[in-house]
C-alpha angles and dihedrals in degrees: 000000000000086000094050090058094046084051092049092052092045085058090043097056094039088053088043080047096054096042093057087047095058093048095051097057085042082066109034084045093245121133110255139209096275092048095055093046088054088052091056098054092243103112093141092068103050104014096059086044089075087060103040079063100078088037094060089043090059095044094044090061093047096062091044087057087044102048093036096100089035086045088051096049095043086056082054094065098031096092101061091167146000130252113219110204088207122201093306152356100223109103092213090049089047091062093044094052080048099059089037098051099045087050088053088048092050096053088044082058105039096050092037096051084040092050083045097046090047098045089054103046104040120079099207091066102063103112140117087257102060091034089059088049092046085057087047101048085048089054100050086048088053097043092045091051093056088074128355092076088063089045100047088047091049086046093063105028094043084226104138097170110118121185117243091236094055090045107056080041087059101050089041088061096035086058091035093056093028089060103043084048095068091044087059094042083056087041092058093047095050093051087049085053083050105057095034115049098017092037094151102051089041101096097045095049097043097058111166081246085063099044089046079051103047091045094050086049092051097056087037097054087039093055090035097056103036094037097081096052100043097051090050081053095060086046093065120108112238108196105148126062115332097212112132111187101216140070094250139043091266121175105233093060085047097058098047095054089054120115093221144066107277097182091114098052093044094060092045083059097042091054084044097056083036086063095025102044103024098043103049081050104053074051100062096033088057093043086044096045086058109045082056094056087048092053095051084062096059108100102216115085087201091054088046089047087058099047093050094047087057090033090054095049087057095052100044095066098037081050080049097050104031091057093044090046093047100044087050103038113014096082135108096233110053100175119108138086097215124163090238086066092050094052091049092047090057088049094060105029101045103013097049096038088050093053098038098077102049090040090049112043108354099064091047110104093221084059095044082056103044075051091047086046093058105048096043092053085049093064101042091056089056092054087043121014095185095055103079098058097057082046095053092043090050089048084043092055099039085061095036087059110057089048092049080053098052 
């Protein structure tokens, strides 16, 4: 259908060509086409042609109101999979981000799993504070996996097609994960406000109830607010080029290959980076801003050396991640699919998560010990192996006493 149109307009414009051509040489006193036809006693040819014109027009119409809705359905199936431009199109510089980024990834793992392990064997680190940064470490390993496995496959395949299906997969779990990331970062630092400038209240309000509670929020309001727009998004028809560039299913790249007006689901998404992005951060601004003006009261400079240099770290990377999250999400237009973005997209999904873990938890001195503690304890069951179980059964029995006694 769609050739037989194409063949009608090519007839339309010759017999309009003709037409103007024949009024031209009217007016400049030449003989024109139809003349000439005339002449050459073949008028059945060229003089019906004038009338077949209008004819054509009309039929033409007809079939475009006709094959609209077949037209329309055919632009909803054109698009079978996504190609993602990467990082880059030079094949050398392809093998050395692989290298580069699976080291990255490996590093994000490692120190994520080993935040995660310590966190649950050791005693000492059962508190509001490490079980916030368990959650957390969970989550970045989650949030990284979405994504860095197919680019590092593209990277090293060069083979840049993604599926529909797994795209719009990918970007629902990439928001799903994102969202509920800046929820935990204000969580943290509430929790921080908490133990040090309300430490006597802290334990009571902290309860392990009210952890399990504020985590579970936290992935709930992330999938809630992010869920509508994102669905809406995998609804839309994508009919013209498939090229992202980016080297992930962001949805910035998506909206702008779509066929239809996407005004509406850009401004769902800007009033949801507005409340995700700009609220978490008011939260931990506020809970930073305080525990800065606690720290001023202490009256060691030693102890507020400490504090800042723990304090800085922090902020460094929220500073990191909040700028990186605003410049790319808080605006009001959210189509495009720019280099700029994509630079900006690598600073805060693959910068910020390799540095979090290390920053958080690594750097803390309970967690160097509980490190210390492991490895020493390592060594000295190679050298007995008998040793650490009648060390485990005395440490069993030191905790079993004091609850038979209650």
């Amino acid at each position: 259908m769609t050739q037989v149109l194409v063949y009608l307009d090519n007839i339309m414009v010759f017999g309009k060509t003709l037409e103007e051509r024949e009024e031209n040489c009217k007016t400049e006193g030449v003989q024109g086409p139809f003349e000439y036809a005339a002449k050459l006693h073949i008028p059945n040819i060229l003089a019906k042609f004038q009338v077949q014109i209008l004819r054509l027009e009309h039929m033409n119409c007809y079939l475009l109101e006709c094959t609209t809705g077949e037209a329309e359905a055919m632009n909803h199936t054109t698009v079978v999979e996504f190609i993602l431009l990467g990082l880059t199109s030079n094949r050398h510089l392809e093998i050395l981000l692989f290298v580069v980024l699976l080291i990255v990834f490996l590093f994000i793992l490692f120190g994520n799993l080993t935040v995660i392990t310590i966190t649950l064997v050791d005693c000492q680190l059962q508190t509001p504070m490490y079980f916030f940064l368990r959650n957390f470490s969970l989550l970045e390993i989650c949030f990284t996996s979405t994504f860095m496995p197919r680019t590092l496959y593209s990277l090293l395949m060069s083979r840049k097609g993604i599926s529909l299906p797994s795209c719009f997969m990918q970007l629902l779990l990439l928001y799903c994960f994102g969202s509920s990331t800046y929820f935990h970062l204000a969580l943290m630092s509430l929790d921080r406000y908490m133990a040090i400038c309300h430490p006597l209240h802290y334990a009571t309000i902290m309860n392990s109830k009210r952890c399990v509670q504020l985590v579970l929020c936290c992935w709930a309001v992330g999938l809630l607010i992010l869920f509508p727009p994102t669905v809406m998004i995998v609804l839309l028809p994508f009919c013209g080029p498939n090229l992202i560039n980016h080297f992930y299913c962001d949805m910035a790249p998506l909206l702008q290959l779509s066929c239809t007006d996407t005004h509406l689901i850009e401004l769902l998404v800007f009033f949801a980076a507005i409340i995700i992005v700009l609220g978490t951060l008011s939260v931990s601004v506020v809970s930073y801003g305080c525990i800065i003006a606690t720290i001023m009261r202490i009256p060691s400079s030693s102890s507020q050396k400490k504090a800042f240099s723990t304090c800085s770290a922090h902020l460094i990377v929220v500073v990191i991640f909040y700028s990186a999250s605003i410049i790319r999400y808080v605006r009001p237009s959210q189509r495009g699919g720019r280099d700029f973005d994509k630079n900006i997209s690598f600073l805060y999904s693959v910068v910020t998560q390799l540095f979090n873990p290390y920053i958080y938890a690594l750097r803390n001195k309970q967690v160097r010990e509980a490190l210390r503690d492991v490895k020493n304890s390592r060594k000295k069951n190679t050298k007995n192996p008998r040793q650490p179980i009648k060390r485990f059964q005395s440490a069993k029995l030191k905790v079993e006493i004091p609850i038979f006694h209650h």
